[in-house]
PDB file of N, H, CA, C and O in Angstrom:
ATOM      1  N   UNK A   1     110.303  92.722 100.445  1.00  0.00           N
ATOM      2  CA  UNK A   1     109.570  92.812  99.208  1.00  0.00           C
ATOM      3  C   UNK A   1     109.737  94.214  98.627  1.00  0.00           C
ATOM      4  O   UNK A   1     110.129  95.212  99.232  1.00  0.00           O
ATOM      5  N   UNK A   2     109.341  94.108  97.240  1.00  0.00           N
ATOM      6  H   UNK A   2     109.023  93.298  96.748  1.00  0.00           H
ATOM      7  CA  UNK A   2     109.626  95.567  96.603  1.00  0.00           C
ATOM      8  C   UNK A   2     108.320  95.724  95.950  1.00  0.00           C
ATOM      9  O   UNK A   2     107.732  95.001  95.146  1.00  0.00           O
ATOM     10  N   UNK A   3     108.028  96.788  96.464  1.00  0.00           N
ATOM     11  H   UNK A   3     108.506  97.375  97.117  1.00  0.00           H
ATOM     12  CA  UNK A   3     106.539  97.536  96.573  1.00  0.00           C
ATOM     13  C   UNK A   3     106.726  98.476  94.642  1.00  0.00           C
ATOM     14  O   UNK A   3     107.265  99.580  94.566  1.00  0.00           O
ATOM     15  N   UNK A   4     106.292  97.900  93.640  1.00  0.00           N
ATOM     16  H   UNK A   4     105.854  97.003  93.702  1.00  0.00           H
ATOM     17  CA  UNK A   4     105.942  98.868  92.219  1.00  0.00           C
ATOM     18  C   UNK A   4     104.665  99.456  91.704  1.00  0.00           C
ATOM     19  O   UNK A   4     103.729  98.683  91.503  1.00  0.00           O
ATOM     20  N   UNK A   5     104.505 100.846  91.447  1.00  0.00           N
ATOM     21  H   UNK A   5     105.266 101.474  91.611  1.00  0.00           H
ATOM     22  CA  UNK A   5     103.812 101.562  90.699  1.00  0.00           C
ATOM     23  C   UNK A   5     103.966 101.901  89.334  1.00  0.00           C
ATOM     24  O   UNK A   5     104.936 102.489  88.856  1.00  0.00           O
ATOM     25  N   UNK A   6     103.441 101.692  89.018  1.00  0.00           N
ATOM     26  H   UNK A   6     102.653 101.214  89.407  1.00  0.00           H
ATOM     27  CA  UNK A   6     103.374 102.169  87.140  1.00  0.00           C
ATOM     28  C   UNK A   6     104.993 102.524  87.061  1.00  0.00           C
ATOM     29  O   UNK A   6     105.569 103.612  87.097  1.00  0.00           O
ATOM     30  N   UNK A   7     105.645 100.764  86.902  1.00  0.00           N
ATOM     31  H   UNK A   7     105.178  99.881  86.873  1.00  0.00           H
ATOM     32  CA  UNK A   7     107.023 100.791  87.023  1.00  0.00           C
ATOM     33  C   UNK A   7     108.314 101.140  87.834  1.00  0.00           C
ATOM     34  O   UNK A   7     109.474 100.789  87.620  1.00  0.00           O
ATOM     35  N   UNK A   8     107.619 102.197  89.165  1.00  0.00           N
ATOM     36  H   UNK A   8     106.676 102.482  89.339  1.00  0.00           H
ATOM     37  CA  UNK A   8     108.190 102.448  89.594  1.00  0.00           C
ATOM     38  C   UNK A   8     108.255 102.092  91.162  1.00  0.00           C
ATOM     39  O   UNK A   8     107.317 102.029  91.957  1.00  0.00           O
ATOM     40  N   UNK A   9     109.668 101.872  91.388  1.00  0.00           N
ATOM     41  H   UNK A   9     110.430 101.923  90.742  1.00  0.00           H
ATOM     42  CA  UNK A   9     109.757 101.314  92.867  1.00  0.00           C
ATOM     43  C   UNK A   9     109.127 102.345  93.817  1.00  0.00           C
ATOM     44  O   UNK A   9     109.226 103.522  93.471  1.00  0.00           O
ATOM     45  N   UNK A  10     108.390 102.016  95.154  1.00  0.00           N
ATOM     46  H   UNK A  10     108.310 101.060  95.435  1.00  0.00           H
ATOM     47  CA  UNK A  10     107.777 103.520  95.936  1.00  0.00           C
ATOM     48  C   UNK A  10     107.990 102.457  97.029  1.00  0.00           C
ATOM     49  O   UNK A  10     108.061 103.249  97.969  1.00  0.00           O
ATOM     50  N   UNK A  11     108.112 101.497  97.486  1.00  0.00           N
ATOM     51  H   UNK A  11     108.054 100.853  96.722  1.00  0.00           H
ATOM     52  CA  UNK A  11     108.893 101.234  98.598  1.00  0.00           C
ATOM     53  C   UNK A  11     109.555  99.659  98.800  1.00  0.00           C
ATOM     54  O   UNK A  11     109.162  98.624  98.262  1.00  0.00           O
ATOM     55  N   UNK A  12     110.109  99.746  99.266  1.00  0.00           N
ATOM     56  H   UNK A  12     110.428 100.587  99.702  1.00  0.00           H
ATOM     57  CA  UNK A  12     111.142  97.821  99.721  1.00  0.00           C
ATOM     58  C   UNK A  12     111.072  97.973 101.522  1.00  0.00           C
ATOM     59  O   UNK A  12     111.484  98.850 102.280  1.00  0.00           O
ATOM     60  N   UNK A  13     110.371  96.718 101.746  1.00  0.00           N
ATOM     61  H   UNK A  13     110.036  96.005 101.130  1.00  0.00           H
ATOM     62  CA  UNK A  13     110.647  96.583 103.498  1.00  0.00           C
ATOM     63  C   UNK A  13     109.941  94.946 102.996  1.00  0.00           C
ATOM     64  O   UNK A  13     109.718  94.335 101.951  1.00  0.00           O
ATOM     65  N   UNK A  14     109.750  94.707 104.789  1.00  0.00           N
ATOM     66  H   UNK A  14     109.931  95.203 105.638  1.00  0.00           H
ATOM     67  CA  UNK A  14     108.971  93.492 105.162  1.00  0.00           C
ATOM     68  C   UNK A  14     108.022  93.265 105.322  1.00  0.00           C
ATOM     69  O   UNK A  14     107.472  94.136 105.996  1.00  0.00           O
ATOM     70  N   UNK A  15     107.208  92.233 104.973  1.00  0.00           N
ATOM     71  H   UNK A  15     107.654  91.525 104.426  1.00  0.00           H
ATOM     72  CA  UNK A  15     105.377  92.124 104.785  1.00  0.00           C
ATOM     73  C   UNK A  15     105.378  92.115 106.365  1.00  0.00           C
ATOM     74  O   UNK A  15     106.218  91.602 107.104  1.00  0.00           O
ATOM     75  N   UNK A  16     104.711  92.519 106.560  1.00  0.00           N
ATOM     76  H   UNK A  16     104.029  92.936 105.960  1.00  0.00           H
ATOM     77  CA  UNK A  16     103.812  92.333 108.153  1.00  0.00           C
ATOM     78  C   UNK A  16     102.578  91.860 107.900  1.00  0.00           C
ATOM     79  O   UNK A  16     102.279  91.392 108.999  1.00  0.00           O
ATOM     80  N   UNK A  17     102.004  91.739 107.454  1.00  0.00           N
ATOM     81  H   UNK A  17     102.247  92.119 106.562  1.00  0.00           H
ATOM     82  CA  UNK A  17     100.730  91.170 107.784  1.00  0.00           C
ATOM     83  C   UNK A  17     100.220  91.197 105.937  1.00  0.00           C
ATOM     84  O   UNK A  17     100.698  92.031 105.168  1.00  0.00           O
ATOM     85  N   UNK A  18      98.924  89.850 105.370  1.00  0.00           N
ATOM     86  H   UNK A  18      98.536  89.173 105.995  1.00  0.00           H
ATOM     87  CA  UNK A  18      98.773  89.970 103.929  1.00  0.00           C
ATOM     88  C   UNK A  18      97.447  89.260 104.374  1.00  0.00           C
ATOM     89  O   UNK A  18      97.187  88.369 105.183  1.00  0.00           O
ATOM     90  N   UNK A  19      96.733  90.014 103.523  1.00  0.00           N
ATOM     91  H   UNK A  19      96.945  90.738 102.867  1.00  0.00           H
ATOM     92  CA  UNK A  19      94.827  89.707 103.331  1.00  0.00           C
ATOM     93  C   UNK A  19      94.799  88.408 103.396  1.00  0.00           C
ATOM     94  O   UNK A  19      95.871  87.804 103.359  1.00  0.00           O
ATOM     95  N   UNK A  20      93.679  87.758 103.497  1.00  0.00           N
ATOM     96  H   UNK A  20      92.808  88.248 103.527  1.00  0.00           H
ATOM     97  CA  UNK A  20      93.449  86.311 103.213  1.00  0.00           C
ATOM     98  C   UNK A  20      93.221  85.914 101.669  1.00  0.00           C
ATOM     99  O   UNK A  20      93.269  84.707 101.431  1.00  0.00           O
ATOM    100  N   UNK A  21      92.969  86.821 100.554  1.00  0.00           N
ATOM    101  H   UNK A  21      92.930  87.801 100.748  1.00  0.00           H
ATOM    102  CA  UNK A  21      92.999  86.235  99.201  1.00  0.00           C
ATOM    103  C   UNK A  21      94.385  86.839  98.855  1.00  0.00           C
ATOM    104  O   UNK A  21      94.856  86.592  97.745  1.00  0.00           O
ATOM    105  N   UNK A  22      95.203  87.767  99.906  1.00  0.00           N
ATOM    106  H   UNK A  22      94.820  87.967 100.807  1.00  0.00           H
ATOM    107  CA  UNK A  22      96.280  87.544  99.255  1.00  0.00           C
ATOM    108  C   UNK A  22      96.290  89.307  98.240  1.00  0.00           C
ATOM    109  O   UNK A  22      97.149  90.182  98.132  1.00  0.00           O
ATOM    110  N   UNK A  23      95.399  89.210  97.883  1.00  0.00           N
ATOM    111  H   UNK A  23      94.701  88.499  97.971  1.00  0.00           H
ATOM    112  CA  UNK A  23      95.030  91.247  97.504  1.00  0.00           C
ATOM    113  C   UNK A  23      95.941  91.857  97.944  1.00  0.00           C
ATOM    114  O   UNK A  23      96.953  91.990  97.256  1.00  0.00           O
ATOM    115  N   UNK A  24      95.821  92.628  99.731  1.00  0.00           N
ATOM    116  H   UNK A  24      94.999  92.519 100.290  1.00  0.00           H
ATOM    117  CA  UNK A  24      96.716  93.621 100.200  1.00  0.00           C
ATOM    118  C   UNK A  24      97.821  92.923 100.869  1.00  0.00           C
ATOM    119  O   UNK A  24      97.827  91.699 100.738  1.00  0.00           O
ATOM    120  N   UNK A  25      98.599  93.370 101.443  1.00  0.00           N
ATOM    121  H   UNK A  25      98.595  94.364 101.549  1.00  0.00           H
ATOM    122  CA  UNK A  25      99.664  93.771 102.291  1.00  0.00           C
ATOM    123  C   UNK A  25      99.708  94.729 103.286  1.00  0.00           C
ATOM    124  O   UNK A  25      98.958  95.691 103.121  1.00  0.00           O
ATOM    125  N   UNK A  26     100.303  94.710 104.143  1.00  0.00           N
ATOM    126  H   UNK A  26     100.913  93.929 104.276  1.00  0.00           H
ATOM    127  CA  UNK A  26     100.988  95.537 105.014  1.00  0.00           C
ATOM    128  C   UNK A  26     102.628  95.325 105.223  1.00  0.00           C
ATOM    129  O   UNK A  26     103.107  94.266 105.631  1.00  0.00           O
ATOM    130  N   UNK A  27     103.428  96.531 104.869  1.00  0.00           N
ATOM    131  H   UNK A  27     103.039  97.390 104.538  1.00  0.00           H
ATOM    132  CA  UNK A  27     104.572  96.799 105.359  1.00  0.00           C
ATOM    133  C   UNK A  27     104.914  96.964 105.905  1.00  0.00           C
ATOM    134  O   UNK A  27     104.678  98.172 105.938  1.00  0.00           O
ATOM    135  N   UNK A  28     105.869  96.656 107.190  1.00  0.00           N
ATOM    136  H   UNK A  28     106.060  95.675 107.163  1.00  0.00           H
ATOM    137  CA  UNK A  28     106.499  97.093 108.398  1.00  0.00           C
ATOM    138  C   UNK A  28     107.021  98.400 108.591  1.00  0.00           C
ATOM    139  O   UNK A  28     107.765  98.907 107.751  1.00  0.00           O
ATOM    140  N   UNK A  29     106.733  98.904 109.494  1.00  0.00           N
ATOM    141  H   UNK A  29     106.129  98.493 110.176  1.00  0.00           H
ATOM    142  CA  UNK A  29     107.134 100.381 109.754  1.00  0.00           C
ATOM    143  C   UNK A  29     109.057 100.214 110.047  1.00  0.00           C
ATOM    144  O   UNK A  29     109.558  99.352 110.769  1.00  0.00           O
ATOM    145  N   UNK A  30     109.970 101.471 109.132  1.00  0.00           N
ATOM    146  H   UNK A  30     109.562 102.171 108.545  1.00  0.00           H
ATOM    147  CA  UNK A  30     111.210 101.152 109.386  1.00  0.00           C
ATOM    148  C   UNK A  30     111.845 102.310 109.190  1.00  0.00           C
ATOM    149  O   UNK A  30     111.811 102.788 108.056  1.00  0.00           O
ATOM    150  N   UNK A  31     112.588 103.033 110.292  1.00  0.00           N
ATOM    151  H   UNK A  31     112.616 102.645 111.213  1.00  0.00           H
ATOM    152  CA  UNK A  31     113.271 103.959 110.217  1.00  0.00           C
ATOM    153  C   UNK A  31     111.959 105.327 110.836  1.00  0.00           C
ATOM    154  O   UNK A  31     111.369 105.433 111.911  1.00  0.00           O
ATOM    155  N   UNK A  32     111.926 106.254 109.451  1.00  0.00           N
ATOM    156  H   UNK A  32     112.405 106.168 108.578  1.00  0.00           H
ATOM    157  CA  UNK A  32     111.325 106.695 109.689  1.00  0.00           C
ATOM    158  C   UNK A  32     110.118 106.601 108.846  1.00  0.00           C
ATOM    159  O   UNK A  32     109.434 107.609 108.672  1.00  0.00           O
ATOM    160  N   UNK A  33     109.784 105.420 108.283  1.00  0.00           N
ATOM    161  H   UNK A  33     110.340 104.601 108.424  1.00  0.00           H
ATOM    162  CA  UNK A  33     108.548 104.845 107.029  1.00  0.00           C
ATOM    163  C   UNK A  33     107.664 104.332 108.409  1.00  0.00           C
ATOM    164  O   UNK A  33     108.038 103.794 109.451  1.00  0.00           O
ATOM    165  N   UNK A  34     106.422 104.725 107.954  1.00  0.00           N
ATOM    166  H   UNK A  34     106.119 105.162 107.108  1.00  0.00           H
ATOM    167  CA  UNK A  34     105.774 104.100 108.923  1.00  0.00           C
ATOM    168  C   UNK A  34     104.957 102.553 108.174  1.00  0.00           C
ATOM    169  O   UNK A  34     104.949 102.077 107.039  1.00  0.00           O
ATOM    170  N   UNK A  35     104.512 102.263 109.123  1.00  0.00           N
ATOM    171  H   UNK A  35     104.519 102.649 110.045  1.00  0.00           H
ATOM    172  CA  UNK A  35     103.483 101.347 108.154  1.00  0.00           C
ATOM    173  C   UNK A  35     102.717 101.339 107.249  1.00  0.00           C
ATOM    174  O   UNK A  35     102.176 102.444 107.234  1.00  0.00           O
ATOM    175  N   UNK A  36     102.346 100.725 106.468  1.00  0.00           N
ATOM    176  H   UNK A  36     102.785  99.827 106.480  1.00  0.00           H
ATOM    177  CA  UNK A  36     101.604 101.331 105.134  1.00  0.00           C
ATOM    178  C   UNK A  36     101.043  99.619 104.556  1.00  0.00           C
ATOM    179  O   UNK A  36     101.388  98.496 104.922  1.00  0.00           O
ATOM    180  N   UNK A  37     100.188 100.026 103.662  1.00  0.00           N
ATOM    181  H   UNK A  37      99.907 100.939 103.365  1.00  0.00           H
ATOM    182  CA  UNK A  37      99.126  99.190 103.209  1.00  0.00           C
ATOM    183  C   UNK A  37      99.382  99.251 101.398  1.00  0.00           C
ATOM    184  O   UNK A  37      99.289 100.306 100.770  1.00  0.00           O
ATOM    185  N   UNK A  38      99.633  98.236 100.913  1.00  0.00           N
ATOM    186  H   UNK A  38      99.708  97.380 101.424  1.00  0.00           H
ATOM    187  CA  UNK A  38      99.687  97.812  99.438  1.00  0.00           C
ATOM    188  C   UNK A  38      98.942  96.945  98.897  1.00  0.00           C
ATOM    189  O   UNK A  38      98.231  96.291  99.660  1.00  0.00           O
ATOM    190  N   UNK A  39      98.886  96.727  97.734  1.00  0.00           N
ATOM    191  H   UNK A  39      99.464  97.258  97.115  1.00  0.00           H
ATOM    192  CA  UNK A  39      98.026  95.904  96.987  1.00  0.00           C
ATOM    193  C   UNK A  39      97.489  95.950  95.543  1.00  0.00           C
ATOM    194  O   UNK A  39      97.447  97.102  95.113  1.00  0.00           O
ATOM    195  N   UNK A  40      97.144  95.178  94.837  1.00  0.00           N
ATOM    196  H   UNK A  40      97.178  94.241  95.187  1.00  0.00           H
ATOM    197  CA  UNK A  40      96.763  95.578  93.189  1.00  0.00           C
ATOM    198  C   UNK A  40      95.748  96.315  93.228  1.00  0.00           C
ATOM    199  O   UNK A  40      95.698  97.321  92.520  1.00  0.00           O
ATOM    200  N   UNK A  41      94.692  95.955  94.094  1.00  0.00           N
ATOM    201  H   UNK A  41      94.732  95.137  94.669  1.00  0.00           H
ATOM    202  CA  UNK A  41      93.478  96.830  94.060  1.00  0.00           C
ATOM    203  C   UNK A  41      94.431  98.226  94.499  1.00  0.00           C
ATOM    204  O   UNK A  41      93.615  99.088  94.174  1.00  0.00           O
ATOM    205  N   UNK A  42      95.067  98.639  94.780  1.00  0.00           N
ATOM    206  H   UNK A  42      95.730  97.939  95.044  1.00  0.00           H
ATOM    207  CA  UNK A  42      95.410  99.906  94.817  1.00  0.00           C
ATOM    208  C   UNK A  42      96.321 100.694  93.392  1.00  0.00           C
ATOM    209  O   UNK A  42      96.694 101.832  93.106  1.00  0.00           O
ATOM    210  N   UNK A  43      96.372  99.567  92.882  1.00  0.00           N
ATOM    211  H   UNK A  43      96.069  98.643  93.115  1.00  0.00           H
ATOM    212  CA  UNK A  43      97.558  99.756  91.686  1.00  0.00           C
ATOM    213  C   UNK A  43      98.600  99.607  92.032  1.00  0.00           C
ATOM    214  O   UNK A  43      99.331 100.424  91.471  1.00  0.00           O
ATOM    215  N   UNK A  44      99.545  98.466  93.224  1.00  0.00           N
ATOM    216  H   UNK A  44      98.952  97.803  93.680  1.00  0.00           H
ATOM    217  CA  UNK A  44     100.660  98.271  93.487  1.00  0.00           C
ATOM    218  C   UNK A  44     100.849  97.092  93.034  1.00  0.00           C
ATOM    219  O   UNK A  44      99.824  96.413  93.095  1.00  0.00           O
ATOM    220  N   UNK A  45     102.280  96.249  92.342  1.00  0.00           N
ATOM    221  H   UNK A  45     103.113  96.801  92.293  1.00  0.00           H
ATOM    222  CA  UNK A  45     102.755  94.890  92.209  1.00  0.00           C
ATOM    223  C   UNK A  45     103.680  95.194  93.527  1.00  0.00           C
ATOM    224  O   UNK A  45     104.099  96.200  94.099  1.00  0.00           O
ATOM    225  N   UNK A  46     103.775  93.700  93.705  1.00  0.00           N
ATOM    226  H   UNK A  46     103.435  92.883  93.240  1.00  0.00           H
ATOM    227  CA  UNK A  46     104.651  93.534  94.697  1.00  0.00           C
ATOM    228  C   UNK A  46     105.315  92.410  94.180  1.00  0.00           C
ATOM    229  O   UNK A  46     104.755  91.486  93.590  1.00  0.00           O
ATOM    230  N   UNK A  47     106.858  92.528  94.477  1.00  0.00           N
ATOM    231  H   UNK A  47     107.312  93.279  94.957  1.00  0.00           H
ATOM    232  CA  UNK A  47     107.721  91.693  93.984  1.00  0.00           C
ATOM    233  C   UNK A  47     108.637  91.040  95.178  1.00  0.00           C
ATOM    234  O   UNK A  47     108.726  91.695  96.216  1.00  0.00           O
ATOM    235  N   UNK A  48     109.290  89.842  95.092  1.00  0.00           N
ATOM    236  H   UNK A  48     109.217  89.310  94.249  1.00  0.00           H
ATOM    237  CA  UNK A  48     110.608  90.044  96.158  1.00  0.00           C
ATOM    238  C   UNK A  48     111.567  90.248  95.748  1.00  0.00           C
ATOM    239  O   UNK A  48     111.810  89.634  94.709  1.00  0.00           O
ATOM    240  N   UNK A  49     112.604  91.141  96.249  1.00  0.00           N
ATOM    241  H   UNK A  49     112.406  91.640  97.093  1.00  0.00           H
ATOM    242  CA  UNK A  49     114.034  91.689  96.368  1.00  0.00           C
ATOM    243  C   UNK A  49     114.855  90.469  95.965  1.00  0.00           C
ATOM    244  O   UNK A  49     114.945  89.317  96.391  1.00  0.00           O
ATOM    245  N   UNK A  50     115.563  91.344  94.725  1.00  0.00           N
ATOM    246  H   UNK A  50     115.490  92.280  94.379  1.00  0.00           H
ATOM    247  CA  UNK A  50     116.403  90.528  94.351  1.00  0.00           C
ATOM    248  C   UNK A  50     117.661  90.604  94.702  1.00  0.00           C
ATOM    249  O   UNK A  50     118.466  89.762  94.301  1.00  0.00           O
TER     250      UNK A  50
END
């Protein structure tokens, strides 16, 4: 998935884990990105990789 902020891409990996209404996310930790937490309530869209 591709993680957007006010247009701008801030990260692409794999969902690991997503709220039960579906709100947040979690991203898989990769390389040296660790895990991290997204969502609209934060001001993130999330899209899938095209």
């Amino acid at each position: 998935m591709k993680v957007m902020e006010a247009g701008t891409m801030v990260r692409v990996g794999r969902v690991e884990c997503v709220s039960a209404n579906g709100d947040l996310i979690w991203i898989e930790a990769s390389g040296c990105e660790p895990r991290a937490l997204y969502g609209l309530v934060l001001g993130h869209s999330v899209v899938p990789v095209e």
